[in-house]
VOBA-1610 file (N, C-alpha, C; in pm, whole numbers, padded with zeros to 5 digits, always signed):
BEGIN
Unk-03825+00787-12153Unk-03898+00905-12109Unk-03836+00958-11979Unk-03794+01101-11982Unk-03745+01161-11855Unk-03814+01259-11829Unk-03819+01278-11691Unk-03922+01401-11615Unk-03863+01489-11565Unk-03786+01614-11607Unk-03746+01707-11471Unk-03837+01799-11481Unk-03822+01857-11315Unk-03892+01902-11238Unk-03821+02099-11222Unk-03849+02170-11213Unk-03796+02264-11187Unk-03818+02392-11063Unk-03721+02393-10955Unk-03775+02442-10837Unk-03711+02599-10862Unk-03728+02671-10877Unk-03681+02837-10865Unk-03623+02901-10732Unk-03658+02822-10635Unk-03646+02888-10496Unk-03500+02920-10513Unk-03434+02977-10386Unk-03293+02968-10357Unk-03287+03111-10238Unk-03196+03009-10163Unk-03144+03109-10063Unk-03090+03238-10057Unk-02978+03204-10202Unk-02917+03375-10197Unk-02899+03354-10372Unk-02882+03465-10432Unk-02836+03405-10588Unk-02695+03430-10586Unk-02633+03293-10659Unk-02453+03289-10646Unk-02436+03420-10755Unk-02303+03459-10779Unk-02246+03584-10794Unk-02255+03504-10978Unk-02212+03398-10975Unk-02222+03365-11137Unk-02356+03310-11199Unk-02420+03242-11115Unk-02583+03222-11154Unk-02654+03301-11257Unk-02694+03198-11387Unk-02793+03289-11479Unk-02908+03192-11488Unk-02950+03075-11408Unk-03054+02997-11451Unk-03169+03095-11380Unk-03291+03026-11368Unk-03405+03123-11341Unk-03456+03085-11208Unk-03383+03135-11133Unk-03418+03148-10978Unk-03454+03246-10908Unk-03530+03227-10812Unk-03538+03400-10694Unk-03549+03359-10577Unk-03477+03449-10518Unk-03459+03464-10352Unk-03566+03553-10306Unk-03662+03579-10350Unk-03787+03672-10283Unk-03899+03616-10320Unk-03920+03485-10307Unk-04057+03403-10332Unk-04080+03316-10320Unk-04072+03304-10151Unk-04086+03214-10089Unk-04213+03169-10029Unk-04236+03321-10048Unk-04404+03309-10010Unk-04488+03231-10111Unk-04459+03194-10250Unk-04527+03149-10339Unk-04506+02989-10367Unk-04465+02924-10239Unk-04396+02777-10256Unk-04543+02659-10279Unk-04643+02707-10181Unk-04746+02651-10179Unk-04787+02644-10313Unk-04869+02786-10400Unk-04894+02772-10530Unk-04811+02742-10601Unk-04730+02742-10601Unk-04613+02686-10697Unk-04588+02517-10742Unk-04579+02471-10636Unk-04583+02339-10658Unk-04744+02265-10708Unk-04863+02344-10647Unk-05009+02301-10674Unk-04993+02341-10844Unk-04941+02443-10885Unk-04933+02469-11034Unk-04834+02331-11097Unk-04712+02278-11029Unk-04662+02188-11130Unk-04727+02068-11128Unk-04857+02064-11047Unk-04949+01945-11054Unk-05061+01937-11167Unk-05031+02092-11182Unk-05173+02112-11301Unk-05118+02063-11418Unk-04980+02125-11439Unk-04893+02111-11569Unk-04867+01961-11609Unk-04833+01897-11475Unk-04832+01753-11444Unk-04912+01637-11521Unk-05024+01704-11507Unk-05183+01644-11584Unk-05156+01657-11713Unk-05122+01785-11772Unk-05145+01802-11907Unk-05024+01729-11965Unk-04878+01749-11928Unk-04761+01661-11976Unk-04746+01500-11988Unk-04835+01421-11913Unk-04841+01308-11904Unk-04898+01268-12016Unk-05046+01377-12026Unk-05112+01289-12164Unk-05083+01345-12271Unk-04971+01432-12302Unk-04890+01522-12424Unk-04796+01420-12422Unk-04717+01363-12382Unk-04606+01264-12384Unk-04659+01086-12418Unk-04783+01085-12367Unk-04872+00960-12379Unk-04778+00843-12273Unk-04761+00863-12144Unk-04747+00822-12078Unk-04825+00709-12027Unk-04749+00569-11968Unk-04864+00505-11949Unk-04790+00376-11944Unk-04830+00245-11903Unk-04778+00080-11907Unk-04699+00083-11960Unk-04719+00175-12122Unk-04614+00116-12238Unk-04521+00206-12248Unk-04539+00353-12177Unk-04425+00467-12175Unk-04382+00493-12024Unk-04304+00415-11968Unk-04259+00458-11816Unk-04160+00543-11810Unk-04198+00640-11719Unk-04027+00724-11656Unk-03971+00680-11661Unk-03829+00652-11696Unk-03725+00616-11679Unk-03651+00700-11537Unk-03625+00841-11560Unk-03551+00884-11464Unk-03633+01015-11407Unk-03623+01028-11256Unk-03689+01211-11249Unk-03551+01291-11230Unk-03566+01414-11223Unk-03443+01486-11183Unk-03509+01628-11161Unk-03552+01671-11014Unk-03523+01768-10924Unk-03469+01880-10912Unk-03428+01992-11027Unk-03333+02063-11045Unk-03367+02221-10982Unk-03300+02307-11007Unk-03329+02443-10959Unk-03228+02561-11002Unk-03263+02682-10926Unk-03291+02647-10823Unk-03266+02582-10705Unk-03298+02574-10602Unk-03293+02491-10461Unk-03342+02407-10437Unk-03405+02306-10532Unk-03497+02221-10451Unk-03525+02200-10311Unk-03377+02189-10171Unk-03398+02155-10017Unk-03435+02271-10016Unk-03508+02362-10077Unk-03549+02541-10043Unk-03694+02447-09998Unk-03770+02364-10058Unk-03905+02341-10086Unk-03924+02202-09973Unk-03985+02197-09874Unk-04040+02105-09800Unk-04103+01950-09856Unk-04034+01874-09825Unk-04095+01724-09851Unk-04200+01689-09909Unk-04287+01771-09776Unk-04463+01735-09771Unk-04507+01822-09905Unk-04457+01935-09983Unk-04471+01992-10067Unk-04447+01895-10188Unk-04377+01805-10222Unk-04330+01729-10310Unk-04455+01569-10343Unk-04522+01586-10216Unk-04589+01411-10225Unk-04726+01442-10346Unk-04790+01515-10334Unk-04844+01524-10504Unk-04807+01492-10585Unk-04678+01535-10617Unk-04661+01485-10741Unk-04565+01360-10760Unk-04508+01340-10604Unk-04493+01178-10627Unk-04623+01071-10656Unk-04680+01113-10563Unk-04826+01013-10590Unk-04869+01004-10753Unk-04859+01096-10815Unk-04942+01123-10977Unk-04849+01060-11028Unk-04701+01023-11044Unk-04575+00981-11117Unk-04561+00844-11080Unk-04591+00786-10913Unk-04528+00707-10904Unk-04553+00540-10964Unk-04701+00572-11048Unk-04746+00408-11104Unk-04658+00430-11256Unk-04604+00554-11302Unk-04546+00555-11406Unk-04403+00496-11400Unk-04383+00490-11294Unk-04226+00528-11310Unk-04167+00345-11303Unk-04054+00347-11364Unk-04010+00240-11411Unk-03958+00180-11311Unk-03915+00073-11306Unk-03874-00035-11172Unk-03730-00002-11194Unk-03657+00063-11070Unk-03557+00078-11047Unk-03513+00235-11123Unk-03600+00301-11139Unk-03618+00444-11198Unk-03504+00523-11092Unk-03435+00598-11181Unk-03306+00695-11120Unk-03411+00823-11083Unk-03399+00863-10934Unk-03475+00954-10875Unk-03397+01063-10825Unk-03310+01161-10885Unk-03267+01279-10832Unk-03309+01390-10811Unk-03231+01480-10724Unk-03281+01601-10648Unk-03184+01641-10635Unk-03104+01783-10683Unk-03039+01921-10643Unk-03083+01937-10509Unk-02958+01984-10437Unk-02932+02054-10286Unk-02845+02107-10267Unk-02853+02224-10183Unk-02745+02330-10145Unk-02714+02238-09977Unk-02628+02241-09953Unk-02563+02206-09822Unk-02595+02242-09706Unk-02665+02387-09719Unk-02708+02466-09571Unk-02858+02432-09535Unk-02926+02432-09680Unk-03062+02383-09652Unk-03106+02197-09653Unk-03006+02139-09667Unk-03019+02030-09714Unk-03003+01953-09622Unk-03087+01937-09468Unk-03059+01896-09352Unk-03082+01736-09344Unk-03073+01694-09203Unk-03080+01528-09199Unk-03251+01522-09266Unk-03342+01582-09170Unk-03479+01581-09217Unk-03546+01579-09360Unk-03449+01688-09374Unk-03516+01710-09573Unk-03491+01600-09680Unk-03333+01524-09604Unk-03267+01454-09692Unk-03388+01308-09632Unk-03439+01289-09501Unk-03496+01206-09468Unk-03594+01202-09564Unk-03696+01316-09552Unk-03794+01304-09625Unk-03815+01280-09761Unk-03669+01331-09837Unk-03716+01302-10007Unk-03659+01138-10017Unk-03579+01113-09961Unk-03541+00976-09930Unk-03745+00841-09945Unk-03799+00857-09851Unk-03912+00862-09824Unk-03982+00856-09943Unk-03999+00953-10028Unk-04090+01001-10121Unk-04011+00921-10242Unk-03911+00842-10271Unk-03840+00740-10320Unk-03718+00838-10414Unk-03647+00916-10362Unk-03546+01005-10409Unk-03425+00920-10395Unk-03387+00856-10502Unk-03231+00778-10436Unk-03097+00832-10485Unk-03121+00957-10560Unk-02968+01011-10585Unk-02974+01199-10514Unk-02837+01218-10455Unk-02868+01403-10450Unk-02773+01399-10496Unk-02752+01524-10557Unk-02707+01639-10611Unk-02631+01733-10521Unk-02546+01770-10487Unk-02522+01834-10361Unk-02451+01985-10455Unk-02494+02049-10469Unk-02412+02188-10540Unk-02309+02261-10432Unk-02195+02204-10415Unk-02062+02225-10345Unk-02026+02353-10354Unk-01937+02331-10475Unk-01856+02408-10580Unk-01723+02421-10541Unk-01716+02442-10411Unk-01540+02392-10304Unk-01579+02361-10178Unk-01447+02330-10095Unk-01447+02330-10020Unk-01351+02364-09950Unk-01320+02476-09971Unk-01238+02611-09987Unk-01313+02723-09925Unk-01347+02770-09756Unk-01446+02897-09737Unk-01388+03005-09781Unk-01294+03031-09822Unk-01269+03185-09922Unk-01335+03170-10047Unk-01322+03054-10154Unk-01320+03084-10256Unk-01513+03061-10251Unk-01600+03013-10153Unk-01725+03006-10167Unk-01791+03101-10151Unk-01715+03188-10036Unk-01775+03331-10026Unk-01698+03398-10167Unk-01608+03425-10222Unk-01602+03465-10359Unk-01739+03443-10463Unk-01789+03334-10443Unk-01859+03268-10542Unk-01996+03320-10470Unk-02030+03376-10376Unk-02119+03404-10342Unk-02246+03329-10256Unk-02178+03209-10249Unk-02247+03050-10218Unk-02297+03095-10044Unk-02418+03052-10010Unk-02493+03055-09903Unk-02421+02984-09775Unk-02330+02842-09876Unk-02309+02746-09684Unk-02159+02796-09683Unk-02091+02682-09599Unk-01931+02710-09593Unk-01920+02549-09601Unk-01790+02514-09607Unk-01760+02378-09602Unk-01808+02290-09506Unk-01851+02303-09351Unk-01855+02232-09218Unk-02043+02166-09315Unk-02112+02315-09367Unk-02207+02266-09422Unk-02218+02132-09471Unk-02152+02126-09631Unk-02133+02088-09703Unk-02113+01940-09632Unk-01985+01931-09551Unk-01959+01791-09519Unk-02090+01756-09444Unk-02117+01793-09348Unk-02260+01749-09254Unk-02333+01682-09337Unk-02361+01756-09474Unk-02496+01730-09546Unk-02448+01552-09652Unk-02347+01582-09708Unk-02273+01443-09775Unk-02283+01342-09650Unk-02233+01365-09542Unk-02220+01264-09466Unk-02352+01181-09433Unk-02459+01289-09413Unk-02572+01286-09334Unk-02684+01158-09464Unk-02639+01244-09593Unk-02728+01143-09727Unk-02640+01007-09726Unk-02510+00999-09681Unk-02463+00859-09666Unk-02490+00760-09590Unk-02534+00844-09474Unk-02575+00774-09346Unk-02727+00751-09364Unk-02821+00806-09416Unk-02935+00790-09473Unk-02949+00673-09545Unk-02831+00654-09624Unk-02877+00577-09729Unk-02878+00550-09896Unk-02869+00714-09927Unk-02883+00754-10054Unk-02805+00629-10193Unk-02879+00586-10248Unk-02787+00496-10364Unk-02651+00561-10444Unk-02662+00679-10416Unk-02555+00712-10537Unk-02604+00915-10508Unk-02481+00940-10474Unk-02442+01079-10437Unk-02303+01152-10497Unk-02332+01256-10575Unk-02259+01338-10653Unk-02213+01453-10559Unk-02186+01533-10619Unk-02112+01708-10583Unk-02055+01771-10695Unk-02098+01870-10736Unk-02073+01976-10796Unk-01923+02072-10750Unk-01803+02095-10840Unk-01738+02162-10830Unk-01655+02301-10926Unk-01680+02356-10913Unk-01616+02456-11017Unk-01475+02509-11021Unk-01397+02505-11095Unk-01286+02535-11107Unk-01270+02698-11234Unk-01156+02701-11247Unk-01088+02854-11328Unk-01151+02967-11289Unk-01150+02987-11137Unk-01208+03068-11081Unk-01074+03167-11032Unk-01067+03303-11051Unk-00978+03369-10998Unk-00922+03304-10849Unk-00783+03331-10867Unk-00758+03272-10682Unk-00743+03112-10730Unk-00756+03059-10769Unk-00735+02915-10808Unk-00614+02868-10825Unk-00588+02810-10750Unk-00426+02734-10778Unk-00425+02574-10802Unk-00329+02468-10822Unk-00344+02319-10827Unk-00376+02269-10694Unk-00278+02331-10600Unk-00294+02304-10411Unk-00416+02341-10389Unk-00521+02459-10412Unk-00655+02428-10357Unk-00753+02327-10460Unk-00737+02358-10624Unk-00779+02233-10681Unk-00755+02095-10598Unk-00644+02024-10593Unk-00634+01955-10558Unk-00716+01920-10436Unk-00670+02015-10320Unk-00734+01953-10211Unk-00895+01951-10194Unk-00934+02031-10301Unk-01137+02042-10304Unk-01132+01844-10368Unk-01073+01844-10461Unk-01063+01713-10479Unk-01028+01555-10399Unk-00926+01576-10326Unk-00895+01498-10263Unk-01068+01486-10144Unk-01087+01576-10083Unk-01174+01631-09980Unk-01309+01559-10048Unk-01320+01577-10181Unk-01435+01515-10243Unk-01436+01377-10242Unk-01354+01294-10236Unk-01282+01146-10253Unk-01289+01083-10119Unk-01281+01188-10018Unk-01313+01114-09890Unk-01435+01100-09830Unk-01572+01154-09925Unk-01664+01123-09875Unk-01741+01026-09996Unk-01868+00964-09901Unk-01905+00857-09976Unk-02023+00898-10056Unk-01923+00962-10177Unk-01970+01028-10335Unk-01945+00926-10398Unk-02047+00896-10545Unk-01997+00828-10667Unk-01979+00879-10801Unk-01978+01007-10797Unk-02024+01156-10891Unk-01955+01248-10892Unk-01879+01356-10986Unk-01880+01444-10946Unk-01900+01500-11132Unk-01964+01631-11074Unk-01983+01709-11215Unk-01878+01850-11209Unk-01815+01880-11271Unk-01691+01995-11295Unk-01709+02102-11367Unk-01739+02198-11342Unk-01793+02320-11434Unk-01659+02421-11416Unk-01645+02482-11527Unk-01560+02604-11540Unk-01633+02706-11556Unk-01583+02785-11469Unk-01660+02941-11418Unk-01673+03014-11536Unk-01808+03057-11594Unk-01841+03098-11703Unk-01915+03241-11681Unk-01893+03346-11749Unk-01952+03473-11675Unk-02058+03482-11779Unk-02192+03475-11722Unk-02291+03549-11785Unk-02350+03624-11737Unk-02471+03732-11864Unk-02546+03804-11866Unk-02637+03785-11741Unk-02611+03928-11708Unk-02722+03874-11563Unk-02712+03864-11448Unk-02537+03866-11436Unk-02529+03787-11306Unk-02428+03876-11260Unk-02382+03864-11137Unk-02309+03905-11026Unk-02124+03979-11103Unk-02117+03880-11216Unk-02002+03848-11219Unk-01993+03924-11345Unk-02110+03975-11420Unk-02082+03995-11571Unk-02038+04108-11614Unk-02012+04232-11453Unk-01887+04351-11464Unk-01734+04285-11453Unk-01736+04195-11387Unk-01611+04114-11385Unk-01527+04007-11444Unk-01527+04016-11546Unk-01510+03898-11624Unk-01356+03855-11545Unk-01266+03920-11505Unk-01110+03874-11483Unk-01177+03764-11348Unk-01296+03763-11303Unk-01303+03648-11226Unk-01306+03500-11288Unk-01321+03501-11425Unk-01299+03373-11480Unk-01144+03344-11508Unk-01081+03222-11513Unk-00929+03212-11533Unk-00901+03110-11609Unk-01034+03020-11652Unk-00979+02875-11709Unk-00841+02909-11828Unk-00757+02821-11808Unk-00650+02737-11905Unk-00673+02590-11896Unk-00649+02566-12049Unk-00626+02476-12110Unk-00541+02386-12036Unk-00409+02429-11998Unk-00344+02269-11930Unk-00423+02300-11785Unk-00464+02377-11711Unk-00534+02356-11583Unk-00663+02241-11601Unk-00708+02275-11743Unk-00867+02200-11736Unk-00814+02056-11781Unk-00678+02025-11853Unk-00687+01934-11871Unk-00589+01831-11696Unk-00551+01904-11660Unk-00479+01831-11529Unk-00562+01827-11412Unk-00691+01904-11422Unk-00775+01874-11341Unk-00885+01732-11396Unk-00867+01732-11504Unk-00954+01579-11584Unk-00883+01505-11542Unk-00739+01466-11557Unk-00648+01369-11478Unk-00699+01368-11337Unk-00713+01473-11249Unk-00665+01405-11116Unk-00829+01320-11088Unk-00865+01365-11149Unk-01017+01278-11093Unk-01036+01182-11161Unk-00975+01162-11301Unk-01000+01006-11363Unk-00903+00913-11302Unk-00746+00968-11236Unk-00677+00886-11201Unk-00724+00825-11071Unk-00842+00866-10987Unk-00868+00812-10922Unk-01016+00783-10924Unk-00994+00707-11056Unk-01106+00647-11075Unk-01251+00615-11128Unk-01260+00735-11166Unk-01435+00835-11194Unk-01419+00798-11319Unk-01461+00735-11399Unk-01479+00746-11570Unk-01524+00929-11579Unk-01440+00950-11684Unk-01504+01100-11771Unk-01550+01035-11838Unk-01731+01062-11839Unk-01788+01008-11962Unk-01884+01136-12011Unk-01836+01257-11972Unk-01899+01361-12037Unk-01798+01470-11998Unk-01836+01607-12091Unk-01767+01626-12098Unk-01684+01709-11907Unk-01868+01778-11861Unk-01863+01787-11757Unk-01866+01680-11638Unk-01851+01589-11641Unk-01898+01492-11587Unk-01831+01386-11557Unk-01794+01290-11414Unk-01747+01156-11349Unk-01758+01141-11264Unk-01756+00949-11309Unk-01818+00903-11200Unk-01810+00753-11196Unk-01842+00676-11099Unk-01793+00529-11105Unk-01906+00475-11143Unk-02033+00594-11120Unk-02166+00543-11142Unk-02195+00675-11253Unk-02277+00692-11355Unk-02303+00691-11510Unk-02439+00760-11467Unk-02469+00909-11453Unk-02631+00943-11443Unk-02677+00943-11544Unk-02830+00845-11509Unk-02875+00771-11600Unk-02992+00913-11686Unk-02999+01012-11622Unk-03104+01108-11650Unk-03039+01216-11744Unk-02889+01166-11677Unk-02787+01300-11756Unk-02769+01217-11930Unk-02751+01107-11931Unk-02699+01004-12050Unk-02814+00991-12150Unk-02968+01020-12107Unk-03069+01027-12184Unk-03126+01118-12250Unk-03086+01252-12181Unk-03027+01438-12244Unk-02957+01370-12366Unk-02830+01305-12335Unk-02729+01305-12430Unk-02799+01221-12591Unk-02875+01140-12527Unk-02922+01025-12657Unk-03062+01081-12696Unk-03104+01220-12668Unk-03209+01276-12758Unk-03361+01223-12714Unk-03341+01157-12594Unk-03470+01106-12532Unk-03601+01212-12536Unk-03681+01167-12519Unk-03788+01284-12485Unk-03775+01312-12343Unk-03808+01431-12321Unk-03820+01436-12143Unk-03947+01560-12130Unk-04020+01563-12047Unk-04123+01658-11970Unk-04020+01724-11924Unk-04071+01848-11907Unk-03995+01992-11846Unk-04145+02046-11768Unk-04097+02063-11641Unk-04214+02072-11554Unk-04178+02215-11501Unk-04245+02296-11468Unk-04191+02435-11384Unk-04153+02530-11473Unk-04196+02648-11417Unk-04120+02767-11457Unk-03968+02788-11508Unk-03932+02808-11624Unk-03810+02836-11717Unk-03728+02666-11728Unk-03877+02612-11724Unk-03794+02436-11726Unk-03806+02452-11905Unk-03780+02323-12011Unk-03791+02273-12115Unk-03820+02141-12136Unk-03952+02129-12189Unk-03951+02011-12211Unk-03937+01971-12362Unk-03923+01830-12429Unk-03891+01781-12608Unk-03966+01662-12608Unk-04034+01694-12708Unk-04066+01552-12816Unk-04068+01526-12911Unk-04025+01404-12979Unk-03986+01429-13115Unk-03913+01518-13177Unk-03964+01645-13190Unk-03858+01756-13269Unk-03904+01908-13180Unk-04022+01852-13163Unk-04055+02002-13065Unk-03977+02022-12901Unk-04000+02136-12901Unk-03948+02199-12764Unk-04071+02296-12656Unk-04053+02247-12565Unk-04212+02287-12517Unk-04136+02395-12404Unk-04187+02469-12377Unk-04109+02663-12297Unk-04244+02709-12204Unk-04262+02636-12061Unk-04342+02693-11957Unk-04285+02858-11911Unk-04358+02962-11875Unk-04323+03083-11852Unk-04197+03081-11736Unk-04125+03114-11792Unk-04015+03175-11654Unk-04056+03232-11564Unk-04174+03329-11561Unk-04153+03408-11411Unk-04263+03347-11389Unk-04246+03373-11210Unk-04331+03243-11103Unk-04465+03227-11071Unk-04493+03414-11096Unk-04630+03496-11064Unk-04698+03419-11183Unk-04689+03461-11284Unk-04740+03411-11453Unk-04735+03248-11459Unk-04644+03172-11451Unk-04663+03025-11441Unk-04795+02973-11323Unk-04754+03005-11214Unk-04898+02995-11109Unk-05002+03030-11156Unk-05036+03160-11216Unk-05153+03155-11271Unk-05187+03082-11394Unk-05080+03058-11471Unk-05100+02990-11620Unk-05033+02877-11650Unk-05004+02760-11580Unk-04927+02662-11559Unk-04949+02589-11723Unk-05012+02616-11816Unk-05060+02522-11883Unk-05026+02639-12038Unk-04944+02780-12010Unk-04963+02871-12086Unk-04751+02856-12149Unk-04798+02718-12250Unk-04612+02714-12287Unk-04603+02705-12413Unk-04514+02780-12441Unk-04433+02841-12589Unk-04382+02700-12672Unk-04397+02690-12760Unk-04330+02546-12867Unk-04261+02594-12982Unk-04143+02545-12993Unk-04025+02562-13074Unk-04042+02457-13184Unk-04020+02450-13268Unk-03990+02263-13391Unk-03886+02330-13451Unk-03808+02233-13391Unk-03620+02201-13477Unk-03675+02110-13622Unk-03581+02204-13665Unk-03580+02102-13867Unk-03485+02000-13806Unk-03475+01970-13922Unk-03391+01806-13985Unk-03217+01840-13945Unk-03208+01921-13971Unk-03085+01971-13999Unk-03024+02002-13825Unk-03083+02146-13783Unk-03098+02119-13608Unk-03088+01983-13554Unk-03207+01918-13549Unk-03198+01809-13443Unk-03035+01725-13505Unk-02996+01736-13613Unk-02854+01676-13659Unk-02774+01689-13593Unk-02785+01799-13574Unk-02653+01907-13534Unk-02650+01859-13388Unk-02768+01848-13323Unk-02748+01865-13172Unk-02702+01749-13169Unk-02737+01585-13228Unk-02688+01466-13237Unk-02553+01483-13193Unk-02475+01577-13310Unk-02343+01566-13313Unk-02302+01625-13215Unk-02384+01708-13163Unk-02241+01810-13074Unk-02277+01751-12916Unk-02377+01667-12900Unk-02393+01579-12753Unk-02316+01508-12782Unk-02352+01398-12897Unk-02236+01297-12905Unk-02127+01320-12881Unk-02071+01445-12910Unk-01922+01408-12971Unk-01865+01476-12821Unk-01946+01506-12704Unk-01895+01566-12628Unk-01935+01442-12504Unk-01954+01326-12492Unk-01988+01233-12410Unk-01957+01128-12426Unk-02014+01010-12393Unk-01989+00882-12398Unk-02096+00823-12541Unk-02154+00913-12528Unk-02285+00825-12608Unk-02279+00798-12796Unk-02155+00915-12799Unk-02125+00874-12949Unk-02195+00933-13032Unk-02176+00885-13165Unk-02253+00934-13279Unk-02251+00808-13377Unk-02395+00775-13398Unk-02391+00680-13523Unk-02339+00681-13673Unk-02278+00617-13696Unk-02254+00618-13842Unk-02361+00656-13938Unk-02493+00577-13930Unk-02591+00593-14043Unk-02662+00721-14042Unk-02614+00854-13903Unk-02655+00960-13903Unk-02581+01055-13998Unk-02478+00961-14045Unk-02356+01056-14082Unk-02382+01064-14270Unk-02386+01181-14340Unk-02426+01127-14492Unk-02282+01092-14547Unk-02233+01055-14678Unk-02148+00972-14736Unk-01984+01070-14727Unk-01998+01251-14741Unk-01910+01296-14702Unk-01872+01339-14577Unk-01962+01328-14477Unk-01964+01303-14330Unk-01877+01159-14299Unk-01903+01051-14329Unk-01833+00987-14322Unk-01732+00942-14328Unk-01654+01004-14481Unk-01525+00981-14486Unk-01445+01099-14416Unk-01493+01267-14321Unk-01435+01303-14274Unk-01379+01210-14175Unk-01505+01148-14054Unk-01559+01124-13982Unk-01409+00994-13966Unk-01399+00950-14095Unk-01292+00814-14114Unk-01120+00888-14113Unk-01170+00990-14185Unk-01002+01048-14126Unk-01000+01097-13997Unk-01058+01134-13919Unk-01051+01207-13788Unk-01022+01061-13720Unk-01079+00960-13738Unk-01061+00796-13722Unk-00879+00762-13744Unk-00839+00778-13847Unk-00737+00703-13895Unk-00624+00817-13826Unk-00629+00896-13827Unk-00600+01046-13738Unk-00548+01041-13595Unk-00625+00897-13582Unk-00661+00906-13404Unk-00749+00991-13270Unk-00821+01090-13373Unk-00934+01191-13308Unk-01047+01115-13314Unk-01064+01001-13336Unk-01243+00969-13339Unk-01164+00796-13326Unk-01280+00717-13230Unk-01233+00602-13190Unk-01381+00565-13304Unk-01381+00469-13264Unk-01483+00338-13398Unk-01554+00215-13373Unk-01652+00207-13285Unk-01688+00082-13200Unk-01837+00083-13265Unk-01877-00044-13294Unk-01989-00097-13297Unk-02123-00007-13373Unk-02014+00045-13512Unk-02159+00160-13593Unk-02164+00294-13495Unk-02041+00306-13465Unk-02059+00418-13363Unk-01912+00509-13374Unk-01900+00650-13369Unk-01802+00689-13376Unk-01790+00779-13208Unk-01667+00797-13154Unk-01684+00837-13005Unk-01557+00892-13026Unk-01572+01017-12978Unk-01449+01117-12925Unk-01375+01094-12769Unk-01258+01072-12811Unk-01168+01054-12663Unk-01118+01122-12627Unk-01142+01245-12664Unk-01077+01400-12583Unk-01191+01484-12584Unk-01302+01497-12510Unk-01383+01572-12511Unk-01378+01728-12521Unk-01227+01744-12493Unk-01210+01925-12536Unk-01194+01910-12667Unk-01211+01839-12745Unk-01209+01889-12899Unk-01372+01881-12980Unk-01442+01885-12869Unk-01585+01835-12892Unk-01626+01901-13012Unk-01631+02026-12974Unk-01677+02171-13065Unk-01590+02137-13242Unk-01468+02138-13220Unk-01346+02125-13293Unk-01399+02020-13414Unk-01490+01911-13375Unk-01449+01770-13456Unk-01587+01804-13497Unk-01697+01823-13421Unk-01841+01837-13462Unk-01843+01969-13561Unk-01773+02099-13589Unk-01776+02185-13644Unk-01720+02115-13764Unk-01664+02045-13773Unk-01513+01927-13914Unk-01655+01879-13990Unk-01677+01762-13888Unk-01818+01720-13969Unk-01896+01800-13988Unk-01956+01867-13929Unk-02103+01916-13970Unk-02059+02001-14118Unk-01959+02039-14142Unk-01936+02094-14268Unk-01910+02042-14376Unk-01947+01877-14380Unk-01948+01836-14500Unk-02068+01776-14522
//
């Protein structure tokens, strides 16, 4: 069982940003969070939470979460915390400028043991490109500051195939990432959507193929397992790996999602309407066929694999040539892709038989 949480706040909105955030409602932080306490109530006993169903992991997302004050957060630690499992992975998203010694003190406190730090470089040209609120001096202060705190296990967010991108500033956002005491990093390629800053501009996106794949080298050669496709690390997020294996999770907040079983549960996106109606959410049910599909295309893009006995009898013998092929490895009733850029490629092979 996983819990995320969903904070909307944010300082400025980045130029590529399409998740569901606002920079003009700040005034609504108080009701906002008293609403994910209401929702809180009702998700616990919709999930049947309890001795025999513990949290496994929370995860903090946004949004800004360091937008939202500590003391704002202890509600709904208090209501979670007899649930939550012994040694439960506790993360929280942070921007660098808001993400001070104090804030990081306080969620620390409230039993937060992983951040999230949303970087993206550390490069001040290419952040003001990106539209990003801190500058680098930020950024380091704030890594340093959750190390010196304490934090168990600290990530950073970086984006690459961004116009202006070369290997020499790749590189050195990388190297720069390696010298602080991170165990994480998640890698996104600049994607232009609807909505956003960027979606008159598309020539601001640049990814290539040998760039994305020589940027997977320089960070596995030093060390990080790729065990997704976005994703490394010496340490394995345990909240991100339970997405991948189809877990159930609560979706708390405005334009969050929560799943069980086959359904999909959809709290209102906008902030005004959720505050007043915290308890007013939309439900989706995936067929047989859907929830298949998604099997395959997490699996085949992570560590977590795909079972054999999911696979029917001509699924399988694709599944055995992509095997004998050398595109699909073969461990333990389990089939696992070792080039995660062919994710799409191998899951589109199978799913068509």
């Amino acid at each position: 069982m996983l819990l995320y949480i969903h904070i909307p706040f944010c300082d400025s909105k980045c130029s590529y940003c399409a998740f569901n955030s606002y920079v003009d409602k700040f005034s609504q932080r108080e009701r906002y969070m008293d609403a994910l306490s209401i929702q809180l109530e009702t998700e616990l006993e919709r999930f049947n939470v309890g001795s025999d169903n513990l949290i496994e992991t929370v995860f903090i997302g946004g949004g800004t979460p360091s937008t939202v004050d500590p003391e704002l957060y202890i509600p709904i630690f208090d209501r979670i915390r007899p649930y939550l499992q012994a040694g439960a992975e506790i993360t929280s998203e942070a921007n660098p400028n808001s993400a001070t010694y104090e804030w990081l003190s306080g969620m620390k406190k409230l039993g937060v043991n992983r951040i999230s730090f949303g970087v993206q470089s550390f490069d001040d040209e290419k952040l003001k490109t990106l539209g990003r609120a801190h500058n680098t001096q930020h950024a380091l202060e704030a890594i340093k500051n959750a190390g010196i705190i304490g934090y168990e296990h600290l990530s950073v967010d970086l984006i690459y195939g961004v116009q202006g991108d070369t290997k020499d500033l790749l590189r050195s956002d990388i190297k720069q990432a390696f010298e602080l005491p991170i165990d994480h990093i998640s890698l996104y390629s600049l994607t232009i959507e609807e909505h956003t800053a960027f979606e008159k501009r598309p020539e601001m996106a640049k990814e290539e193929l040998d760039l994305t794949q020589w940027i997977f080298e320089e960070i596995s050669n030093r060390g990080f397992e790729h065990y997704e496709i976005s994703n490394f690390g010496k340490y394995k997020s345990k909240h991100n790996i339970g997405y991948w294996e189809h877990k159930p999770y609560i979706g708390l907040g405005a334009g969050a999602v929560g799943f069980l079983n086959s359904t999909r549960f959809y709290p209102t996106p906008d902030i005004e309407a959720y505050i007043e109606a915290p308890l007013t959410i939309n439900e989706e049910t995936l067929n047989e066929a859907e929830l298949l599909n998604e099997k395959f295309f997490l699996g085949f893009r992570s560590c977590v694999g795909v079972e054999q006995t999911l696979l029917s009898k001509a699924q399988q013998s694709q599944a055995q040539i992509l095997h004998e092929g050398g595109l699909l490895e073969y461990r333990n009733g389990h089939y696992y892709n070792p080039n995660f850029l062919l994710a799409d490629e191998i899951t589109l092979r199978i799913e068509g038989y």
